[in-house]
N, C-alpha and C positions, 0 to 999 in steps of 0.2 A: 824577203830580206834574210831570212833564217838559213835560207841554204845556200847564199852568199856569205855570211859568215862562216859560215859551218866550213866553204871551201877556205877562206882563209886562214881557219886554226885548220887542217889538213895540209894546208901548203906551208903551214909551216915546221908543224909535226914532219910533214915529209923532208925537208930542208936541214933537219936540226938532226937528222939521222947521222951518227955519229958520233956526236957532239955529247950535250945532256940530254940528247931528245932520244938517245938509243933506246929501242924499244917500248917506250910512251905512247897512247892511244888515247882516242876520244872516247868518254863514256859520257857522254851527254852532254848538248849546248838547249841553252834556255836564253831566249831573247823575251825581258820581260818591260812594259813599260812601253809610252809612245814619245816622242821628242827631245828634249834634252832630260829628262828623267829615265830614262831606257836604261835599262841595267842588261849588262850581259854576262851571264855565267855559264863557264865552262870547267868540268870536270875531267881530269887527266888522271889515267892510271900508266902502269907499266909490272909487269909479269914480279917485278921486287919490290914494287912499290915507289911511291915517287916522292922526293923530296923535297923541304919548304924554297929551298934553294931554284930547283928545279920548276915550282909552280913560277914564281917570281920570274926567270928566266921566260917563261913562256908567255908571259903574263905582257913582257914588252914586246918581246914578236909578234905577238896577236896584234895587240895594239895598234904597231906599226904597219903590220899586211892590214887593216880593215882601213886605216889613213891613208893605205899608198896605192888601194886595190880601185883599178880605176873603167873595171870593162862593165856593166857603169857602174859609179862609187857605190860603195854599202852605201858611208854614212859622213858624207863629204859633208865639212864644217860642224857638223853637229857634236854633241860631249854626251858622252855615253861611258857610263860607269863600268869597268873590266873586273868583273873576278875570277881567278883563277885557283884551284884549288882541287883534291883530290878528296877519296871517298873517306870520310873521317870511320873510326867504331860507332856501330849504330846504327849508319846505314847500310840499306840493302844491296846487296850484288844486282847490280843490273845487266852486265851483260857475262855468258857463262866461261869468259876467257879469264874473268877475276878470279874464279874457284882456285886457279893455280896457284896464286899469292896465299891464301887462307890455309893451303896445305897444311896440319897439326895445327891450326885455330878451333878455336869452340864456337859452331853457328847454330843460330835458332833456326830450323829447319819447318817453313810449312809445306805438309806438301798431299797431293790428293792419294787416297789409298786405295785399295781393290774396288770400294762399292763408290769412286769419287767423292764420299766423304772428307772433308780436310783436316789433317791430323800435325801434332807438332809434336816436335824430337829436337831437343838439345843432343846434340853431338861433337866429336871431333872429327875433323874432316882428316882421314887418312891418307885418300890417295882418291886422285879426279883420273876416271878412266876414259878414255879415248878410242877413237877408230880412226885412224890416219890425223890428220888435224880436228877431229870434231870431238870434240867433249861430250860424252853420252851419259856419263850416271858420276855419281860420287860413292867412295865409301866410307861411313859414319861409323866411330865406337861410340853407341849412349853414353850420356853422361847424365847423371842424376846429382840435383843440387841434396847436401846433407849438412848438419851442423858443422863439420870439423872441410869444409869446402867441396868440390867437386868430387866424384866418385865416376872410374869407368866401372860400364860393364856389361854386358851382353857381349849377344856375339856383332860381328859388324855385319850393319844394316847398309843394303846396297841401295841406291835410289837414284831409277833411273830421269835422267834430266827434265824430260817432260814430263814429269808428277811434281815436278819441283814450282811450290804455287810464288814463293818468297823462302829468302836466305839471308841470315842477319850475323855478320861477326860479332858474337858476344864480347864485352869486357871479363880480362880475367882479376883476378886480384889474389 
């Protein structure tokens, strides 16, 4: 049932191209729950991030494609709770095409080090480095928390994508 949904928030992402759907991607669908208690949640990003306006909007085409999708129904007659929603601060980058958004954000960085040890760096993310479309490393200036707030400083620390265990948008204040 999950990957019949899944194609219906895709059919409609693909549909809504142009529209408020320009550039918007699936970062995760969770179908949780069995019969009319079933909760399904779907998280939406896009390269600028995406707007409450925007989840909402999706929020009724989902909706509508899982009710009207008929080759055979998801979830014909049944009520199933729809959220729709984007990745708040706090959580973790899940997939590495989010790095582009976080561009000059401060992330909590875990990630494995020469001996596969796992090590953590507060940074700000400078620049996501690429090879044709693939995202290969990030570049980090440390930041170190102090009394009077954040401090950069070192030199920038390059880290390439697959040592990267977990990445977290810090809040700034």
């Amino acid at each position: 049932m999950e990957e019949k949904i899944k194609r219906c928030v895709l059919r409609v992402l693909e549909l809504s191209q142009g529209t408020k759907g320009e550039g918007v991607y699936l970062v995760r669908l969770q179908v949780k729950g069995p019969g009319k208690h079933r909760k399904i949640e779907v998280l939406l990003d896009s390269d600028a991030g995406i707007r409450i306006d925007q989840c909402s909007f999706f929020g009724r085409r989902i909706r509508e494609q899982i009710e009207i999708d008929t080759e055979p129904p998801v979830l014909a007659g049944e009520d199933f709770d729809l959220v729709v929603s984007s990745p708040g601060l706090g959580e973790p980058v899940l997939m590495s095409r989010q790095y582009i958004r976080h561009t000059g954000r401060l992330l909590k960085v875990v990630y494995k080090g020469e001996q596969q040890e796992e090590t953590v760096m507060t940074g700000r993310l400078q620049r996501v480095l690429k090879s044709g479309d693939t995202i290969t490393a990030l570049e980090l200036v440390p930041v170190t928390a102090g009394k009077k707030g954040s401090r950069s400083g070192g030199a920038v620390v390059e880290l390439p994508l697959e040592r990267i265990v977990r990445a977290v948008p810090e809040v700034e204040w």
